[in-house]
C-alpha positions as CSV (number, residue, x, y, z in Angstrom):
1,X,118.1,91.3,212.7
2,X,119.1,87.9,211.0
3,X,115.9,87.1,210.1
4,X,115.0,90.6,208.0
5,X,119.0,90.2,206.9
6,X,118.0,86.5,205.5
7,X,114.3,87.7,203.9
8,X,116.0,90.5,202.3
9,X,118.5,87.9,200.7
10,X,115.6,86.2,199.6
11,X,113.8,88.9,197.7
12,X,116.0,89.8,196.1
13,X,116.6,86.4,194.9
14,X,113.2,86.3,193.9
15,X,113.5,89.9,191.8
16,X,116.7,88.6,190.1
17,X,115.1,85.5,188.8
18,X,112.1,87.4,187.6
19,X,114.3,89.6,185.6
20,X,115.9,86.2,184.5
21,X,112.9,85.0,183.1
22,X,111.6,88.2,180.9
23,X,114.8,88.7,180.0
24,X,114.4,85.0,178.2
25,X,110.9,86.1,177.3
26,X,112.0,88.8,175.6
27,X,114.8,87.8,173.8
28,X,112.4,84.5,172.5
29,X,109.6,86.8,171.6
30,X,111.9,88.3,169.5
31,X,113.3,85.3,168.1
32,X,109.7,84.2,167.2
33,X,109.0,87.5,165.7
34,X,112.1,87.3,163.1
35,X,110.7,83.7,162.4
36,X,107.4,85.7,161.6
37,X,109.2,88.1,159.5
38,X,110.8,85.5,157.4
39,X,107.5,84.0,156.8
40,X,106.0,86.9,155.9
41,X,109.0,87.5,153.3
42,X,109.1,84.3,151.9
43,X,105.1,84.5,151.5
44,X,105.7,87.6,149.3
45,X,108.5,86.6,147.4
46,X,107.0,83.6,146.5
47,X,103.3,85.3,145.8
48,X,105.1,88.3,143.7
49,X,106.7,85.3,141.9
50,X,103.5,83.5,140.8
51,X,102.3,86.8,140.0
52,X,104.8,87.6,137.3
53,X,105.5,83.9,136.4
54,X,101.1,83.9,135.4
55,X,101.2,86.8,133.4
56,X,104.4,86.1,131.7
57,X,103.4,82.5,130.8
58,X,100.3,83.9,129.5
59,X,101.7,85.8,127.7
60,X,103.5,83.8,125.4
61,X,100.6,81.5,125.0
62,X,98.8,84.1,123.8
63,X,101.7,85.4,121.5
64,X,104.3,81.9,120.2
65,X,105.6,85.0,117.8
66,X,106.6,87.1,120.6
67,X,108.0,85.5,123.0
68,X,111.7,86.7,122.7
69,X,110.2,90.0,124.2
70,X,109.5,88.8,127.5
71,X,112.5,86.0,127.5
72,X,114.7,89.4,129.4
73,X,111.8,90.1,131.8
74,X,111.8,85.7,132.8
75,X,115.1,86.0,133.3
76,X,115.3,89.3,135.3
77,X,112.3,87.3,137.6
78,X,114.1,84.2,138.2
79,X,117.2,85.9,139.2
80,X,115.7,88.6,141.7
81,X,113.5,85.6,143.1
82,X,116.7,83.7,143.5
83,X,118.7,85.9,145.3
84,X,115.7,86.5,147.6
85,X,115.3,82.9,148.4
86,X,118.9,82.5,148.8
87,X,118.7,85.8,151.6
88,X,115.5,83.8,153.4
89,X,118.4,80.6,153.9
90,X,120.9,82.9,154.9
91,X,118.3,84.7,157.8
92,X,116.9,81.4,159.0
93,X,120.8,80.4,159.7
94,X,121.4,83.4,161.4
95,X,118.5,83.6,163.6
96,X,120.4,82.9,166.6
97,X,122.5,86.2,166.3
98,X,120.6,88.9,166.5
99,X,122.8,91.7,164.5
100,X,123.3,89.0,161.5
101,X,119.4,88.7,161.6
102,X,118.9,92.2,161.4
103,X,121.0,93.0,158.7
104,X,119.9,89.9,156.6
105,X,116.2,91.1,157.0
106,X,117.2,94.8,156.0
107,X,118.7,93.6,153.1
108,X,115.7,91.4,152.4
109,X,113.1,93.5,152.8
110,X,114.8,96.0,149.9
111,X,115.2,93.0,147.4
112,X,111.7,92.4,148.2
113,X,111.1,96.1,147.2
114,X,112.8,95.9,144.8
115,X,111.1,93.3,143.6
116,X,107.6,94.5,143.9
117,X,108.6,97.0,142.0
118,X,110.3,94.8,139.0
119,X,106.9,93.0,139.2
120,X,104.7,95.9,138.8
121,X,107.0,97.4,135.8
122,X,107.0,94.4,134.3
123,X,103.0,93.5,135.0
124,X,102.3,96.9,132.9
125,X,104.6,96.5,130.1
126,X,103.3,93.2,129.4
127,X,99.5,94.9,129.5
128,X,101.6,97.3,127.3
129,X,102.4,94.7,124.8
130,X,99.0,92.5,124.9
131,X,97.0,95.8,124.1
132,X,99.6,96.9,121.2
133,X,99.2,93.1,120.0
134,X,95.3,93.3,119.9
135,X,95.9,96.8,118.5
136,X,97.7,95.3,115.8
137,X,95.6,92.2,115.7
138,X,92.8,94.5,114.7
139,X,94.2,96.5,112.2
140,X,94.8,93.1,111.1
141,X,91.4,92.0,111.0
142,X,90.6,95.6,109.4
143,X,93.2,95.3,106.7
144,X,92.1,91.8,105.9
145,X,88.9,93.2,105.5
146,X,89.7,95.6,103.3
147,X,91.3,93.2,101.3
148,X,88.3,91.5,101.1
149,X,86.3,94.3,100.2
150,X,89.0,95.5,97.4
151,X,88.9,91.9,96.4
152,X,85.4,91.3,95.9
153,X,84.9,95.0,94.3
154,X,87.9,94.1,91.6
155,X,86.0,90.6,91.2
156,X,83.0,92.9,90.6
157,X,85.0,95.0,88.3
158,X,86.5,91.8,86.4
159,X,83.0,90.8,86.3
160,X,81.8,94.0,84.4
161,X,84.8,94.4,82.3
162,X,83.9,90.5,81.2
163,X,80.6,91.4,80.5
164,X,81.5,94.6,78.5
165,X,83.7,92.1,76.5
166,X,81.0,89.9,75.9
167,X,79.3,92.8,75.1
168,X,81.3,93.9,72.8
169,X,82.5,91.2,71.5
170,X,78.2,90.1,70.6
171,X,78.0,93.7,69.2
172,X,81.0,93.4,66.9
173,X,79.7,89.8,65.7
174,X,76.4,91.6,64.8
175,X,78.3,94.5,63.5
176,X,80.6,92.0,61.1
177,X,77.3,90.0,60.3
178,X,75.6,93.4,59.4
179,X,78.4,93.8,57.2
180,X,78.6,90.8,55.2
181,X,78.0,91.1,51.5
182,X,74.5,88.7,50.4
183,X,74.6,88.2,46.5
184,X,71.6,87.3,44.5
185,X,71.3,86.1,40.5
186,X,74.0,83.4,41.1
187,X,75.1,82.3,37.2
188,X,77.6,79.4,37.3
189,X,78.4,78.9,33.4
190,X,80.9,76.0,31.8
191,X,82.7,77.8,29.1
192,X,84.8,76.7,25.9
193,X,87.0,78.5,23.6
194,X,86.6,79.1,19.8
195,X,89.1,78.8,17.2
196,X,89.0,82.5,17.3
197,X,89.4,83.0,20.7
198,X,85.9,83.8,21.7
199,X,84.1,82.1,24.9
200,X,81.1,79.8,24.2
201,X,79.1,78.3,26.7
202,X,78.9,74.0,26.8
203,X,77.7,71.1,29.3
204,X,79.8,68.9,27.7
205,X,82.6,68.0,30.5
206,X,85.3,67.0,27.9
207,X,84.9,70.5,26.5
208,X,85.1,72.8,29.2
209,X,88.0,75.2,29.3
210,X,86.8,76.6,32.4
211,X,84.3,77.6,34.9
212,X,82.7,80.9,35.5
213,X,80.4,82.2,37.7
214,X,78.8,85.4,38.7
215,X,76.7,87.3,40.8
216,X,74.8,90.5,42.2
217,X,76.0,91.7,45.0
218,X,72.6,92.8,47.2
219,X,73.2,96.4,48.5
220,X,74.6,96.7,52.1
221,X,74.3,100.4,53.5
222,X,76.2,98.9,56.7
223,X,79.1,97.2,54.8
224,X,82.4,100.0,55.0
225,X,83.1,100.9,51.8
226,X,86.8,99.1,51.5
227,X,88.6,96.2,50.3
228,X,86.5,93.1,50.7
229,X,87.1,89.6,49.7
230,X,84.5,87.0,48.0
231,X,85.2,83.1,48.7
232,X,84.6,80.2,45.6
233,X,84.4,77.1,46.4
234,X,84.0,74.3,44.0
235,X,82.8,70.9,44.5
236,X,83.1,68.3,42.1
237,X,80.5,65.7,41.2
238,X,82.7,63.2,43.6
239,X,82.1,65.3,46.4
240,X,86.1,66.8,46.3
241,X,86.6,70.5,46.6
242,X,88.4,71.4,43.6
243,X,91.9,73.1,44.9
244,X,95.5,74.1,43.7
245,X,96.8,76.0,45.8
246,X,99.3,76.6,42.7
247,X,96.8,78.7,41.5
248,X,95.5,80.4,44.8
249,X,93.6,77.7,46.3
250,X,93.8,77.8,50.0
251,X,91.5,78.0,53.5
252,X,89.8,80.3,55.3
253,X,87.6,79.9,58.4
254,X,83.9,79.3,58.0
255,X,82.6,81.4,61.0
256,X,79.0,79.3,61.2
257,X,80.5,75.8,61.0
258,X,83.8,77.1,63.4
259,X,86.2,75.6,61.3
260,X,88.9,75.8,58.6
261,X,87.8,75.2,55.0
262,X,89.4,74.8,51.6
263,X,88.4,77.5,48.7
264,X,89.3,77.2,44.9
265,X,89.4,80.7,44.4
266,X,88.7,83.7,46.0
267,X,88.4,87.6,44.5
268,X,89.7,91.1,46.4
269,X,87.4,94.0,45.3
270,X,86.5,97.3,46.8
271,X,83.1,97.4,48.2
272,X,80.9,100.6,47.5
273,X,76.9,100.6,47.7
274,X,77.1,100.9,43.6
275,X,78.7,98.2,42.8
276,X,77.0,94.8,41.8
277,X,78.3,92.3,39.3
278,X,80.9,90.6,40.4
279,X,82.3,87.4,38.2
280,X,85.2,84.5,39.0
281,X,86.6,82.0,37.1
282,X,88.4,78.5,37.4
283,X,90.5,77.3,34.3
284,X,90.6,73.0,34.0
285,X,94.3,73.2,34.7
286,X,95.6,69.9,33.8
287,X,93.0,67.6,34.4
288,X,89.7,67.6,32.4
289,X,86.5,68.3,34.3
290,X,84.2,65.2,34.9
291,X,80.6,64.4,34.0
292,X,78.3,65.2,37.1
293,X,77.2,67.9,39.2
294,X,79.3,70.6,40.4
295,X,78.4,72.8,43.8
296,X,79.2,76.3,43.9
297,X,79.9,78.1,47.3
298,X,80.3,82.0,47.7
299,X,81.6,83.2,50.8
300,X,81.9,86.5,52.3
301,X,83.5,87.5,55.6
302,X,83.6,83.8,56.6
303,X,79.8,83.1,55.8
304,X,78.2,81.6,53.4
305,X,76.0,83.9,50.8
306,X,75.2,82.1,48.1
307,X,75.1,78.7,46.4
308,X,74.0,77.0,43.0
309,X,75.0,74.1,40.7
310,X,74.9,72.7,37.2
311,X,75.4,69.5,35.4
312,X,78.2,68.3,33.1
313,X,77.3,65.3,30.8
């Protein structure tokens, strides 16, 4: 009786350390198994962070112009990522109690939601904004385009509207050169006066009272029939273009040379396809005319149409 009293004892030992022991087992298995839970956790966090952190650094590589629209979202990131890592610190230093763990792991694993969902909203608005950007970047490309286009077809049109100028410019040369009065039967005379007033003709220098010459003007069916102008210029035997512009002397431009000229005289007339003589005269003034040969010049319209001389002894 002893002896089954005493083995009895000693199973019972036996079953009480047994229970021991997986008690222990148990409560380190579930120690471990927190530790696993905080890795896990931590992994996420961390991998959610680089996640977000990739795209939003790409982002603002891609777009310098843009970046104050994702400055909210970095912010956001760092301080949900943050408060999660400062939970993971908190849970490792509460490992040994079981009820602390718990909580800090219930509260972790709903930042870590919430998170994951912070990342994923984020993560599409940012694909949101790159697509809008190449959107815009394309209309970009299209207006600039366009531009070009408009550019080079108003180049094209300056182009044309030059040549039309040109154009028009060459035909109203050839219209103003169609129109310029030629004379014919140039007659330069030196005249003196009588003692009864009548006009004789001389080639002695000392005598002459004046200078007159005339001319036919050739018929011009192209010429408008309007005011017109006829151009005299006379050079003396020095080589001087006689002027006084006293007595109406002046310039004009001489359209074949391209440059300003002196005339003695000049005569306003109006042109109609029957007239033809046409006569102008230049008085001494007060200095004598010279011995030598004088040039005479006829202008019309800027060009010259006529010339002839004659000698004074």
């Amino acid at each position: 009786m002893p002896l089954i009293l005493g083995g009895l004892a000693v199973v019972g030992i036996i079953i009480f350390l047994v229970l021991q022991n997986m008690s222990k087992s148990s409560e380190l298995q579930e120690a471990n198994t927190a530790i696993l839970t905080l890795d896990q956790a931590k992994n996420k966090s961390d991998s959610l962070y680089r996640e977000l952190r990739a795209q939003i650094d790409l982002y603002k590589d891609e777009n310098d112009a843009m970046q104050s629209e994702v400055i909210s979202k970095e912010d956001e990131l760092e301080k949900l990522y943050g408060k999660i890592n400062r939970l993971i610190k908190r849970a490792e230093q509460d490992k040994s109690e079981k009820k602390a763990l718990e909580k800090q792991l219930k509260e972790l694993s709903e930042e870590i939601i919430t998170l994951k969902k912070f990342v994923d909203k984020q993560s599409q608005s940012i694909q949101e904004l790159r697509d809008e950007n190449e959107r815009l970047r394309q209309e970009k490309a299209e207006l600039n385009e366009n531009l070009d286009s408009a550019r080079t077809v108003n180049d094209q049109i300056t182009d044309e509207n030059n040549n039309l100028k040109d154009q028009n410019a060459n035909l109203n040369d050839k219209v103003a050169l169609a129109s310029v009065l030629k004379v014919a039967n140039i007659t330069p005379k030196a005249l003196r006066f009588k003692a009864n007033g009548l006009e004789k003709e001389t080639n002695v220098a000392k005598k002459v009272e004046k200078l007159n010459i005339c001319f036919d003007i050739v018929r011009n069916e192209v010429a408008p029939e309007e005011l017109d102008k006829f151009y005299l210029r006379i050079t003396d035997p020095v080589g001087v273009a006689i002027i006084d512009e006293g007595r109406g002397s002046g310039r004009f431009k001489d359209v074949a040379q391209d440059r300003d000229v002196y005339f003695t005289t000049m005569k306003s007339f109006t042109y109609t396809v029957d007239k033809k003589l046409v006569c102008l005269d230049w008085a001494k003034g007060n200095n004598n005319f010279i011995s030598g040969t004088y040039e005479f010049e006829i202008f019309n319209k800027g060009y010259l149409v006529g010339k002839s001389s004659f000698m004074l002894k």
